[in-house]
C-alpha positions in Angstrom: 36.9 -14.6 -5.8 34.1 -16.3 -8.0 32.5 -17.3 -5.6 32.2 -13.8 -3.6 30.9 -12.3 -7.1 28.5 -15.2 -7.1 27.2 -14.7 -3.8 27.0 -11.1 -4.1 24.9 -11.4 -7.3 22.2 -14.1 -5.4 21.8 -11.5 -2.6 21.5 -8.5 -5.1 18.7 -10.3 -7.3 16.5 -11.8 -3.9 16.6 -8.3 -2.3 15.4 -7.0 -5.7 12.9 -10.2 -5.8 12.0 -9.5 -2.7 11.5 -5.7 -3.5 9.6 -6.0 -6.4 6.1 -3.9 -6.7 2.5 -5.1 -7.0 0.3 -4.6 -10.1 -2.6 -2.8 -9.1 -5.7 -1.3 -10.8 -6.4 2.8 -10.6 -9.6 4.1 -8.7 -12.7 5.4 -10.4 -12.7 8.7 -9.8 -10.0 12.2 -9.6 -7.4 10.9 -7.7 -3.8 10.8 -9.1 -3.5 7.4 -11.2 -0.7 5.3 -9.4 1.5 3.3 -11.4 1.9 -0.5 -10.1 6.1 0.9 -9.3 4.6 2.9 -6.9 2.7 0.5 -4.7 3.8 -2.8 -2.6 2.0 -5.2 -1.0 3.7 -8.1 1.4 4.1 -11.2 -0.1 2.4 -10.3 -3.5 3.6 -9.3 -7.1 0.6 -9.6 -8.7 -2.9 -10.5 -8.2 -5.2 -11.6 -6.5 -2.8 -10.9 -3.5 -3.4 -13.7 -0.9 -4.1 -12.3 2.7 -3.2 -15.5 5.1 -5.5 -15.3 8.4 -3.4 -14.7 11.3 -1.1 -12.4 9.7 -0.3 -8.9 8.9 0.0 -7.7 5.7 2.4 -4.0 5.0 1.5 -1.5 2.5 4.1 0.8 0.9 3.2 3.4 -1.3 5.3 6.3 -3.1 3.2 9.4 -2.8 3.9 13.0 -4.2 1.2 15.6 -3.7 0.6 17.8 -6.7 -0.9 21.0 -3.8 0.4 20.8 0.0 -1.4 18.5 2.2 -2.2 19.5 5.4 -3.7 16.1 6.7 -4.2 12.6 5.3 -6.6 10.1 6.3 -6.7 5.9 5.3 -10.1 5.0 3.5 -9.6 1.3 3.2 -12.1 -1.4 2.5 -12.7 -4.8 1.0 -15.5 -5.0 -2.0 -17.0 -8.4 -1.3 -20.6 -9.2 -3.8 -20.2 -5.3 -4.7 -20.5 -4.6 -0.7 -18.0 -2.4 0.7 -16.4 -4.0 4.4 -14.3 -1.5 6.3 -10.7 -2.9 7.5 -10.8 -2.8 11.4 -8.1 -0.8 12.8 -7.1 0.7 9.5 -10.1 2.6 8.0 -10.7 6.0 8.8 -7.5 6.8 11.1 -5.0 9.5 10.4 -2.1 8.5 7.6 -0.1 11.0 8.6 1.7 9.2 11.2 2.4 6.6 8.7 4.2 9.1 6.3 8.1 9.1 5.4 10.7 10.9 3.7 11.5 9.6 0.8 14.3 7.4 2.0 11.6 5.5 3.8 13.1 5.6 7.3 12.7 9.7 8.4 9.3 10.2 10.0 8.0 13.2 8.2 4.1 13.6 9.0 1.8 15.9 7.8 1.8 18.8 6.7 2.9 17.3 2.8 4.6 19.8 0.5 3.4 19.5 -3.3 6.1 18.1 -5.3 7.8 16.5 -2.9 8.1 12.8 -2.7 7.1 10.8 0.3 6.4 6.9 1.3 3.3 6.5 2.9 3.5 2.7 5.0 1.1 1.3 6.8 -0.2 -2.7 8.0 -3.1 -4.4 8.6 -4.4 -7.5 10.6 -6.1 -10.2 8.4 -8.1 -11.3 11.6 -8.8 -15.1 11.8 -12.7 -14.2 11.8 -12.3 -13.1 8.2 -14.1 -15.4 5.6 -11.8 -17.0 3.2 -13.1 -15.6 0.1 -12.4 -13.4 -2.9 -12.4 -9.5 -2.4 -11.7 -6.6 -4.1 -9.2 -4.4 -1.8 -9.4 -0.5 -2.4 -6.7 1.5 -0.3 -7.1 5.6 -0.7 -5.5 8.8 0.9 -7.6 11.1 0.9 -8.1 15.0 2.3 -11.0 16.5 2.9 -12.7 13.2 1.6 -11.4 13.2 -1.8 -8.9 11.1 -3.0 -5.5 12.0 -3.0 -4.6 8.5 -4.0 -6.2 5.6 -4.6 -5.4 2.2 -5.8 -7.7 -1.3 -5.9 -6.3 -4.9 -5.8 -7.8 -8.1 -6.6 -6.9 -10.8 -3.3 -8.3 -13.6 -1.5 -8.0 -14.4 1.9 -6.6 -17.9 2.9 
């Protein structure tokens, strides 16, 4: 029996571990300010986040629209010596087919009712051409090319 509570307890406290969010810094600009709970980036708690060449690295992000949303699209770049890099693949494509129900598993899409809380989740290749430096990531929504959301993170890529 004390060993089933123990073993219970280990799982309980890796999957929360394992679930934890990443500290990230709020956009210049209008865009709702995110709160580090509300972002999570693979493999990193806190930064810099450390993008391995070769892999892919998953973005989760809590998201509820304060007006309905009738399409999303992923701005993403890397800041390197104050020069913004586009992420292949990722920057400029629709988010919406990345968007989920709160539970994280229903599909939901786009149109996005305000008030309602969804969980935008998306990837991204860190290509083995990439230079192994020190970046700035910034990761937006936006509609209409404003920011809906907008978050920045320190990382390196290794």
């Amino acid at each position: 029996m004390k060993f089933s509570i123990i073993a219970v307890t280990f799982a309980f406290t890796c999957f929360v571990s394992l679930s934890q969010a990443t500290q990230v810094r709020q956009c210049q600009g209008g865009a709702k300010k995110l709160e580090s709970s509300e972002v999570s980036i693979s493999n990193c708690d806190k930064p810099p986040c450390k993008l391995r060449r070769k892999t892919d690295v998953t973005i989760e992000q809590k998201l509820t629209p304060e007006k309905d949303i009738d399409s999303l699209t992923t701005a993403v770049h890397a800041e390197i010596l104050n020069l913004p890099l586009p992420f292949i693949g990722v920057d400029g494509t629709s988010a919406c087919e990345n968007i989920f129900e709160e539970d994280g598993t229903t599909k939901s899409g786009c149109p996005l009712k305000a008030g309602k809380n969804y969980v935008y989740k998306n990837s991204f290749k860190v290509y083995d051409f990439y230079p192994k430096t020190s970046l700035v990531v910034h990761w937006a929504l936006q509609n209409s090319n404003k920011d809906v959301t907008c978050f920045e993170v320190p990382a390196k890529i290794i």
